[in-house]
N, C-alpha and C positions, 0 to 999 in steps of 0.2 A: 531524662529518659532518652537511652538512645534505641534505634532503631537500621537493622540492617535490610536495607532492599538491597533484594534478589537479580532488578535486571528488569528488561523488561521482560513481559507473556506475552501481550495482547494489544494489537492495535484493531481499532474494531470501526468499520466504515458503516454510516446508515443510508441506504438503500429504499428508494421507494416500491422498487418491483422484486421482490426478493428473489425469485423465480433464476428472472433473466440476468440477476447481480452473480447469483451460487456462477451461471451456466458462463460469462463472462470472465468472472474472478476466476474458474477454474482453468477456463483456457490459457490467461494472461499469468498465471504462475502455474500453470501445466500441473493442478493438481486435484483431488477428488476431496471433498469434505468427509471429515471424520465425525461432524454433527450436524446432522442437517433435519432441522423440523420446522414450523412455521411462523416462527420468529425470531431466529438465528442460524443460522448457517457458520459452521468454522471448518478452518483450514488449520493443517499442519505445513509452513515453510517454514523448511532449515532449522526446526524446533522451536519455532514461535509461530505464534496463534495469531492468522488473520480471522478477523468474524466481520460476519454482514449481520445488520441490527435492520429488520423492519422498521422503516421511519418514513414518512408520509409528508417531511418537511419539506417548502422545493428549494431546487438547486441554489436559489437566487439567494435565498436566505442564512445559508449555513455559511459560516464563518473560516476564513483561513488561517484563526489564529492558533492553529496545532498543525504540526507537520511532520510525519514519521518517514523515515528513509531506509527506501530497501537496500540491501548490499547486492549490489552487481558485479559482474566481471567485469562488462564494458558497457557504461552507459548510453551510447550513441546508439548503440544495438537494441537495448532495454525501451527506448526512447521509442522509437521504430517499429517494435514488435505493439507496444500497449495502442501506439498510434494507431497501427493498421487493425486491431481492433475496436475503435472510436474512441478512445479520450484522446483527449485534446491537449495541444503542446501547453507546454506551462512555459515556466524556469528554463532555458536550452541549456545544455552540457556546459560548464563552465568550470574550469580549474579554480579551486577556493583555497591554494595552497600547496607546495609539495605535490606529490601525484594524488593527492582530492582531486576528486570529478563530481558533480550533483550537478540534478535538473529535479524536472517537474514535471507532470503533468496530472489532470484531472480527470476521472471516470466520468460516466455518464448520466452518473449522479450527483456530480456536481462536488466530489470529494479529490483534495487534492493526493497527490500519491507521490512521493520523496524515491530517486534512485541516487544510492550514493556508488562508488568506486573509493574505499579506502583500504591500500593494502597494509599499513599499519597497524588495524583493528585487529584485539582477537577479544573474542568472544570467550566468557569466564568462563 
Protein backbone atom coordinates (compact mmCIF):
# COMPACT_ATOMS: atom_id res chain seq x y z
CA UNK A 1 0.00 0.00 0.00
CA UNK A 2 1.34 3.30 -0.68
CA UNK A 3 0.42 6.37 0.55
CA UNK A 4 0.96 10.05 -0.42
CA UNK A 5 1.13 12.68 2.49
CA UNK A 6 0.30 16.04 1.74
CA UNK A 7 2.63 18.03 4.02
CA UNK A 8 1.93 19.20 7.10
CA UNK A 9 -1.88 21.26 8.25
CA UNK A 10 -1.74 21.37 11.65
CA UNK A 11 0.30 21.81 14.68
CA UNK A 12 -1.82 21.96 17.49
CA UNK A 13 -0.62 23.24 21.26
CA UNK A 14 -2.77 22.30 24.41
CA UNK A 15 -3.48 25.05 26.59
CA UNK A 16 -4.88 25.11 30.10
CA UNK A 17 -6.70 28.66 29.88
CA UNK A 18 -7.86 28.72 26.49
CA UNK A 19 -9.15 32.24 26.84
CA UNK A 20 -5.84 33.77 27.45
CA UNK A 21 -3.73 31.02 25.01
CA UNK A 22 -6.50 32.40 21.70
CA UNK A 23 -5.53 36.26 23.10
CA UNK A 24 -1.55 35.38 23.41
CA UNK A 25 -1.19 33.09 20.26
CA UNK A 26 -2.80 35.88 18.41
CA UNK A 27 -0.53 38.58 19.42
CA UNK A 28 2.67 36.46 18.95
CA UNK A 29 1.72 35.68 15.29
CA UNK A 30 -0.18 38.85 14.82
CA UNK A 31 -3.19 36.93 13.87
CA UNK A 32 -7.13 36.44 14.47
CA UNK A 33 -8.62 32.97 14.66
CA UNK A 34 -10.77 31.69 12.03
CA UNK A 35 -12.36 28.99 14.66
CA UNK A 36 -12.73 29.81 17.72
CA UNK A 37 -15.25 27.99 20.29
CA UNK A 38 -14.62 26.36 23.52
CA UNK A 39 -12.54 23.70 22.89
CA UNK A 40 -10.42 24.86 20.18
CA UNK A 41 -9.37 27.73 18.80
CA UNK A 42 -7.27 27.71 15.17
CA UNK A 43 -5.18 30.02 13.40
CA UNK A 44 -4.55 30.54 9.91
CA UNK A 45 -0.35 31.19 9.50
CA UNK A 46 1.12 31.21 6.19
CA UNK A 47 -1.59 28.52 5.27
CA UNK A 48 -1.03 26.23 8.00
CA UNK A 49 -3.27 25.56 10.96
CA UNK A 50 -1.95 26.57 14.52
CA UNK A 51 -4.88 25.26 17.07
CA UNK A 52 -4.97 25.50 20.74
CA UNK A 53 -6.69 22.14 22.24
CA UNK A 54 -8.25 22.72 25.73
CA UNK A 55 -6.11 20.44 28.09
CA UNK A 56 -5.91 20.82 31.86
CA UNK A 57 -2.45 18.89 31.79
CA UNK A 58 0.30 20.95 33.88
CA UNK A 59 3.19 22.33 32.32
CA UNK A 60 5.45 20.10 34.29
CA UNK A 61 4.13 17.14 32.73
CA UNK A 62 3.83 17.35 29.01
CA UNK A 63 6.71 16.00 27.16
CA UNK A 64 9.32 17.66 24.65
CA UNK A 65 9.39 14.82 22.57
CA UNK A 66 7.77 16.68 19.36
CA UNK A 67 8.94 19.82 18.22
CA UNK A 68 7.46 21.92 15.36
CA UNK A 69 9.36 24.90 13.72
CA UNK A 70 8.06 28.05 12.56
CA UNK A 71 9.71 29.67 9.42
CA UNK A 72 11.09 33.06 10.31
CA UNK A 73 12.89 35.81 8.72
CA UNK A 74 15.17 36.43 11.51
CA UNK A 75 15.18 34.33 14.34
CA UNK A 76 16.89 36.61 16.99
CA UNK A 77 13.94 38.93 16.32
CA UNK A 78 11.20 36.06 16.49
CA UNK A 79 13.19 35.15 19.82
CA UNK A 80 12.53 38.62 21.32
CA UNK A 81 9.18 39.39 20.31
CA UNK A 82 7.57 35.83 21.81
CA UNK A 83 9.93 36.75 24.92
CA UNK A 84 8.62 40.04 25.54
CA UNK A 85 5.39 38.33 25.52
CA UNK A 86 6.37 35.71 28.40
CA UNK A 87 7.53 32.47 27.12
CA UNK A 88 10.52 31.65 27.99
CA UNK A 89 13.99 31.31 26.26
CA UNK A 90 14.63 27.74 25.16
CA UNK A 91 17.05 26.46 22.40
CA UNK A 92 19.18 30.29 21.59
CA UNK A 93 19.71 31.07 17.88
CA UNK A 94 22.13 28.68 16.66
CA UNK A 95 23.39 28.03 13.09
CA UNK A 96 22.70 23.97 12.53
CA UNK A 97 24.36 24.25 9.05
CA UNK A 98 24.68 26.50 6.00
CA UNK A 99 22.48 29.62 6.79
CA UNK A 100 20.08 27.36 9.22
CA UNK A 101 19.30 29.27 12.18
CA UNK A 102 16.79 27.56 14.96
CA UNK A 103 16.05 28.16 18.52
CA UNK A 104 13.27 27.63 21.06
CA UNK A 105 11.28 28.74 23.29
CA UNK A 106 8.41 27.74 25.40
CA UNK A 107 4.79 29.33 25.96
CA UNK A 108 3.17 29.78 29.00
CA UNK A 109 1.87 26.61 29.01
CA UNK A 110 4.60 24.94 29.08
CA UNK A 111 4.54 23.88 25.14
CA UNK A 112 7.64 24.19 23.33
CA UNK A 113 7.51 26.49 20.12
CA UNK A 114 10.47 25.72 17.14
CA UNK A 115 11.72 29.09 14.97
CA UNK A 116 13.57 28.13 12.05
CA UNK A 117 15.45 30.52 9.40
CA UNK A 118 15.88 28.31 6.37
CA UNK A 119 16.22 30.04 3.17
CA UNK A 120 16.46 26.89 1.10
CA UNK A 121 12.97 25.63 2.06
CA UNK A 122 9.98 25.95 -0.38
CA UNK A 123 7.02 24.99 0.43
CA UNK A 124 5.12 22.35 -2.20
Amino acid sequence: MTVDFLGLRTAIYRVSDLERAREWYGEAFGAEPYFDDSFYVGFNVAGYELGLMRDETPAAMKTANMLTYWGVDDVERAVAHLVSLGAAPGDPPTNVGGDIVVATVTDPWGNALGLIFNPGFQAA
